[in-house]
ZASERO-44126 format. One line per field, with one value per residue: residue in three letters; x, y, z of N, C-alpha, C in turn. Coordinates in steps of 0.2 Angstrom, whole numbers. Layout:
BEGIN
resn ALA|... $
neast X|... $
nnorth Y|... $
nup Z|... $
caeast X|... $
canorth Y|... $
caup Z|... $
ceast X|... $
cnorth Y|... $
cup Z|... $
***
This chain:
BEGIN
resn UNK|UNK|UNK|UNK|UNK|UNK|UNK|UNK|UNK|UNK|UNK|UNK|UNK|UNK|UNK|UNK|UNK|UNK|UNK|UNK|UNK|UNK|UNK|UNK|UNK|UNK|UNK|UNK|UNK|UNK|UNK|UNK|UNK|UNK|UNK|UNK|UNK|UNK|UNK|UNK|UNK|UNK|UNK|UNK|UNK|UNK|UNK|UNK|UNK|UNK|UNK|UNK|UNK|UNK|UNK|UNK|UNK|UNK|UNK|UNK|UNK|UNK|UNK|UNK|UNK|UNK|UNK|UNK|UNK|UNK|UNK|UNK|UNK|UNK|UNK|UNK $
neast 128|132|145|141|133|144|154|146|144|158|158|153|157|173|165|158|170|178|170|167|182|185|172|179|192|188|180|190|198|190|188|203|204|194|203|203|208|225|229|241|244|231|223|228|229|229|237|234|227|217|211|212|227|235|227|217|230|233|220|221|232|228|216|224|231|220|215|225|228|222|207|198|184|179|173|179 $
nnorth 594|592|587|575|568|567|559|549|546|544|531|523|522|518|504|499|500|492|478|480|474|464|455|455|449|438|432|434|423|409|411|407|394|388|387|398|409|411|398|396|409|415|407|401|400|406|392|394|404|406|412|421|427|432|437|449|456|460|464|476|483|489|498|505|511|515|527|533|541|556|558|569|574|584|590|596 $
nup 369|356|358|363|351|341|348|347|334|332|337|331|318|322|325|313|303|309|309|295|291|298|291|278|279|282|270|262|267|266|250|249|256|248|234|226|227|230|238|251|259|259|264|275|293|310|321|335|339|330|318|302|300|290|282|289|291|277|272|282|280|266|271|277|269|259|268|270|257|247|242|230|226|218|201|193 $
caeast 124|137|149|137|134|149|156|142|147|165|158|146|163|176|161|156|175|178|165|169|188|183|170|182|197|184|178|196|198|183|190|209|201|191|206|200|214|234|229|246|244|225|219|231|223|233|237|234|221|212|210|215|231|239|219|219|236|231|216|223|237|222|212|227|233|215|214|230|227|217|202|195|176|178|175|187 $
canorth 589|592|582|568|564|567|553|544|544|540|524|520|524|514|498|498|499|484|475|476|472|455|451|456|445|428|432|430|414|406|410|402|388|384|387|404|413|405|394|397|415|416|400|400|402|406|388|395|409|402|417|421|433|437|441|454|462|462|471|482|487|491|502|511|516|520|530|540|542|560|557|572|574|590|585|601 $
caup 364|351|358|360|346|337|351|345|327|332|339|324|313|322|327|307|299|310|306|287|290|299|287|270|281|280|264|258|269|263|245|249|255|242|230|222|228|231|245|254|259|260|267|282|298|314|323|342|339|325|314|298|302|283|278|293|290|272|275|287|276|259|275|279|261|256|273|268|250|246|237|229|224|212|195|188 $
ceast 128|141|146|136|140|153|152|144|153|162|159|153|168|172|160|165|179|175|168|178|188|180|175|188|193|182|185|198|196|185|197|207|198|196|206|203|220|232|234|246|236|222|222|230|230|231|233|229|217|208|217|218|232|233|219|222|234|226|217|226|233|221|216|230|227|214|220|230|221|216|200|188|174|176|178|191 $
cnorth 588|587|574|567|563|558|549|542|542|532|519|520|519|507|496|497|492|478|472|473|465|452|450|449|435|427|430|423|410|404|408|398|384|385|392|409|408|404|395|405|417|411|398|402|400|398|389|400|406|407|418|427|438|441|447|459|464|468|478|489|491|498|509|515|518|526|537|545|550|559|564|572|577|584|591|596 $
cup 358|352|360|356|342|342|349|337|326|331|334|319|314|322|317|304|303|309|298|287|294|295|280|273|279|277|261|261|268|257|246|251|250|234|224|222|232|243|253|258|260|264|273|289|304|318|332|341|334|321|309|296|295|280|281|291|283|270|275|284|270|264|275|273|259|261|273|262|251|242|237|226|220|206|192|190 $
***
């Protein structure tokens, strides 16, 4: 039963951190399009996929340095 859930919270872990790394990638396309961030670099949308790549990599790269980083929780 143990290992049930725990695959079950895998899911729910990887399904929910994909989720926000798509909505945060078209939250910044959104914002280089309308010029609220340098258009060139945000606002560019793959011509043959039609997603916006540099936003993704962008992302991805944040996810993985905050995912490396050790946070501590003490307050000593």
């Amino acid at each position: 039963m143990h290992s049930l859930f725990l695959g079950e919270l895998m899911v729910a872990v990887c399904s929910s951190s994909l989720a926000s790394q798509t909505s945060a990638s078209r939250l910044l396309l959104a914002m280089g399009r309308e010029d609220a961030l340098p258009k060139q670099f945000f606002g560019y949308v793959h011509p043959k996929l039609g997603v916006p790549v540099y936003n993704i990599l962008f992302i991805g790269v944040i996810s993985l340095t905050a995912m490396l980083t050790r946070f501590s929780y003490s307050t000593s």
